[in-house]
N, C-alpha and C positions, 0 to 999 in steps of 0.2 A: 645743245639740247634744250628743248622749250619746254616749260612748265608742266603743259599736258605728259610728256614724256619723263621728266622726272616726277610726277606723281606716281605714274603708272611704275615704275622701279622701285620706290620705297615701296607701292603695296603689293609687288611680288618681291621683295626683299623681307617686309612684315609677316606674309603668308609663308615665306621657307621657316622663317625664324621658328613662328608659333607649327609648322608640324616637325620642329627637329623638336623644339623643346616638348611638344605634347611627346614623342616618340622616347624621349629621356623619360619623361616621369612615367610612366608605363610598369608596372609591375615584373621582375623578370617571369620567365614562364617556369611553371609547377612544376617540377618531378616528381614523377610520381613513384609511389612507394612502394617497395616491394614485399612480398610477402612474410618475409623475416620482419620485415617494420611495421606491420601494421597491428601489432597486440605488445608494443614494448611497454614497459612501465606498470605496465599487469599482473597481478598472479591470482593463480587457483590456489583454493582452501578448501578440503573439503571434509564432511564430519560423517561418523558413522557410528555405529556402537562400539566398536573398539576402541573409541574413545573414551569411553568409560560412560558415557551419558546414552541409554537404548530409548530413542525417542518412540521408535516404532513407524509407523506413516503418519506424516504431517497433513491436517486437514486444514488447518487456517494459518496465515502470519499474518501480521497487524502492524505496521510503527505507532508505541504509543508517543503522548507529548512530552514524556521523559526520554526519548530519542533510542529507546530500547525497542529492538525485534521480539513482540510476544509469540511466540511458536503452541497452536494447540494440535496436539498430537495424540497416539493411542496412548501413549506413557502420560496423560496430563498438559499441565499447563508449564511453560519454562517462558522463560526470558535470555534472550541472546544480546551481547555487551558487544559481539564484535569477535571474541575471541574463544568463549566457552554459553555453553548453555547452564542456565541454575534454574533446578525445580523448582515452582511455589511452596512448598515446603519447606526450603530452605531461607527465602524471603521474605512469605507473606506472615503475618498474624493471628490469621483465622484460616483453618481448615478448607479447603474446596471439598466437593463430593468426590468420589472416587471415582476412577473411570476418564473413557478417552474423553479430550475438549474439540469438537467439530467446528463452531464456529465463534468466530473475536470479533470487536467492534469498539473502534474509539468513538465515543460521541464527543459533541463539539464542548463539554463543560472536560475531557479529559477523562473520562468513566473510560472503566476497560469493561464492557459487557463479554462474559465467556458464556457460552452453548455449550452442554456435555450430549455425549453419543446417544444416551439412553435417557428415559424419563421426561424426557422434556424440562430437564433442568436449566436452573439461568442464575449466575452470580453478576453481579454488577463489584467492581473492583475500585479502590481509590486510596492510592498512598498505602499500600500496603495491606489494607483490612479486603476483605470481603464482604459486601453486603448481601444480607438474603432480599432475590425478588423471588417475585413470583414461579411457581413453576406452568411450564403451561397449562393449561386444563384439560382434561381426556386426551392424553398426548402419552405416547409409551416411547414414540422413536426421539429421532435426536432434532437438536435444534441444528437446523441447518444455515441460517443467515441471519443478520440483524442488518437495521437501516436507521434512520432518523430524518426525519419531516422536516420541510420549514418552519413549520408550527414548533417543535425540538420533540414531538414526539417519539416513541422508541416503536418499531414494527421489530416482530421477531417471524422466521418460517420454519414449520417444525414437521416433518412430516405430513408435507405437502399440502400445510394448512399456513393460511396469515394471520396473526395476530397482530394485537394494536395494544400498549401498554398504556392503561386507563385508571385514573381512581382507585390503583395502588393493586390492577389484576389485570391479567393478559386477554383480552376478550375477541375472540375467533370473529373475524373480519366473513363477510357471507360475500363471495365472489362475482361479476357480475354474468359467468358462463355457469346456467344450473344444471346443464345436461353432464358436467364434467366435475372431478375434483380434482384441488389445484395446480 
């Protein structure tokens, strides 16, 4: 056998080699899972008032940076640890208003801002106290949203109004559709 010819043998000897070995490292194939397997390791929990905590309907959840689920609800404000819900009342320091809480908002310094149903009211929350802010201005329904700006400004939406929290008062944002309101 001449040269030319044993070249040509190692590199189809080289080429079986490299596709058994590619065909070895190969992942085996998937099975796939049946429907028995595919929710193991899971469970359901679920809470109602029979638990002893009547939340009523839940309008906002929030995770604050204490790694607590805030729940505002018709019943108030509560905190959820994972396993039970506790009132503000039982936690906090200062009083909230009475009444449902519609909407929550962590901003980025860790403030828990709470929205209640009615008045246009607004706590801002930290470590336990409640601070008074502002209430909105000519606003009887409820706060429905909060945001925060690049700027770290606070926007709140109250009965389909925006506000912009400014120089220590909530001051009504003028839309740029005037034929409508908001």
């Amino acid at each position: 056998v001449d040269n030319g010819a044993r070249g040509e043998l190692r590199l189809r000897v080289a080429i079986c080699l490299l596709v058994l070995l590619g065909a070895a490292a190969q992942p085996p194939p998937a099975v796939a899972a049946g429907p028995d397997d595919l929710l193991t390791g899971y469970s359901l929990t679920s809470w109602n008032d029979g638990d002893g905590r009547p939340l009523g309907s839940v309008h906002a959840v929030v995770q604050g940076d204490d790694e607590y689920l805030w729940v505002g609800s018709d019943a108030g404000l509560f905190r959820f640890d994972g396993s039970r819900f506790t009132a503000w009342a039982e936690i906090g320091d200062t009083p909230l208003p009475p009444g449902s809480v519609s909407a929550l908002y962590v901003d980025r310094d860790g403030n828990l801002w709470v929205g209640f149903g009615e008045g246009g009211n607004v706590r801002r929350l930290r470590e336990r106290r409640a601070h008074d802010a502002p209430t909105l201005p000519d606003h009887g329904g409820p706060v429905t949203d909060f945001a925060q700006d690049a700027d770290g400004a606070i926007w709140a939406v109250g009965n389909r109004a925006l506000y912009r929290l400014e120089d220590g008062g909530w001051t009504r944002v003028k839309l740029p559709w005037p034929d409508r309101e908001g």
